[in-house]
N, C-alpha and C positions, 0 to 999 in steps of 0.2 A: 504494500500500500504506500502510495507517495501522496502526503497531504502536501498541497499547494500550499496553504495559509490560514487562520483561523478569520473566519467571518466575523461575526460576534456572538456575542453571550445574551440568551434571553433570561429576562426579571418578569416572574409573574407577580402583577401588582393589582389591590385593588381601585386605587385610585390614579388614574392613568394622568390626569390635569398634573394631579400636586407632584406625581414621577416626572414630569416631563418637564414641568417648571424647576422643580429641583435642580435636573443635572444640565438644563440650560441654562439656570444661576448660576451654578460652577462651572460654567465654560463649556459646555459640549454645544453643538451644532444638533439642531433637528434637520434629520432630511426625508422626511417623509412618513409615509404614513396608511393605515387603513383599516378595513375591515375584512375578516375571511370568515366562514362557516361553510359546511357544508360535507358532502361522505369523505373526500380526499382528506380534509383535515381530521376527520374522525378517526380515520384510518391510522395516518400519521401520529396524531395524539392516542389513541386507542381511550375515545371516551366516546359518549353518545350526544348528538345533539352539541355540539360545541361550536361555541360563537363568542370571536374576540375581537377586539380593536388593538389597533399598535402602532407604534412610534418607532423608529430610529432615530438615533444621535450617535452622532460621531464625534471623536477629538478631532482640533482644529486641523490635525495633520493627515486627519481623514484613514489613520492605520489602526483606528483602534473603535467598535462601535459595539453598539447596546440595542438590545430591542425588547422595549417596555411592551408587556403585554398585558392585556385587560380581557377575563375570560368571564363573559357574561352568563353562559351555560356550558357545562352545568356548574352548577354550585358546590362551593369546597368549606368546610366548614376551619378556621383559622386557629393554631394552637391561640395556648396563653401566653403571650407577649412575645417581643422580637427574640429570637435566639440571642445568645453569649455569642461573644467572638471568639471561643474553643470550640464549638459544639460543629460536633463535623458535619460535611458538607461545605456546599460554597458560602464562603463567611464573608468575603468583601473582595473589592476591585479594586485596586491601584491606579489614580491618576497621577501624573506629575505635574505641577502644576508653576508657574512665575510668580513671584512675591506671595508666600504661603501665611507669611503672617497679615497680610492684605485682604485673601481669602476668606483666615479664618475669622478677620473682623467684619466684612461680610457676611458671612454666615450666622456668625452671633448675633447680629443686626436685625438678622431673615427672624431669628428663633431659634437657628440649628445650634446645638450642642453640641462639645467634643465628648468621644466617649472615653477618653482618658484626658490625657495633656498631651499639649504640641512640646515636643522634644529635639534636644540638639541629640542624632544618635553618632555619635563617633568621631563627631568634626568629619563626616560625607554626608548626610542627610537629614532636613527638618523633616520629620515624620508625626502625622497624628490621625486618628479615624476618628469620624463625625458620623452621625446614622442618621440617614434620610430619611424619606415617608418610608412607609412599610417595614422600618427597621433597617433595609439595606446598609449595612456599612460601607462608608469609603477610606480610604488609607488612603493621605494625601499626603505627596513626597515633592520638597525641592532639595537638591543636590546645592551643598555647598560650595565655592568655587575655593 
């Protein structure tokens, strides 16, 4: 098997506005968007009756995107709270981002929270995660020069 490349990562969300505004407030690009249902996606998801809407966003540099999804049928009943960032499975995305302490005061601004502290890690990288709508964490890195 020769993988060419990774596309991107899908986030199933229930609120697809405040997903979408999110990671457009931290810099990603929307580029498109829509709705699908019908037996191929059935197929492919192996659920019945399944009908979503969805977004992509990409980083400015267009190598790295997301596709927020919104699954109107059928219905999924939601644990208690957002997972821990140990609890396995996909825990968070990495963005890199230009002036990270700029960011995170924008963020704090929005509402958003860090879910620790933004850190000097080793004298190469400002590192901190923030959790979006849905809990999503993101791990936000600028490189030291």
């Amino acid at each position: 098997m020769a993988i060419q490349r990774m596309d991107h990562v899908g986030i199933v969300v229930d609120d697809l506005e405040a997903a979408t505004e999110f990671f457009v407030g931290i810099g990603l690009e929307a580029r498109g968007g829509g709705s699908v249902e019908g037996r191929l996606l059935d197929r492919i998801v192996a659920l019945e009756g399944a009908r979503t809407d969805f977004v992509l966003v990409q980083t400015p540099d267009g190598h790295g995107r997301l596709e927020l999804i919104k699954f109107h049928t059928p219905t999924h009943e939601a644990a208690d709270g957002p997972a821990p960032a140990h609890a396995p499975g996909i825990r968070h995305i990495a963005l890199v981002v230009e002036d990270i302490h700029a960011v995170v005061h924008d963020l704090r601004a929005r509402g958003i929270e860090l879910v620790g502290e933004l850190v000097n890690y080793e004298d190469s990288f400002w590192l901190c995660y923030v959790r979006g709508p849905e809990g999503i964490i993101v791990e936000l890195a600028e490189k030291i020069d």
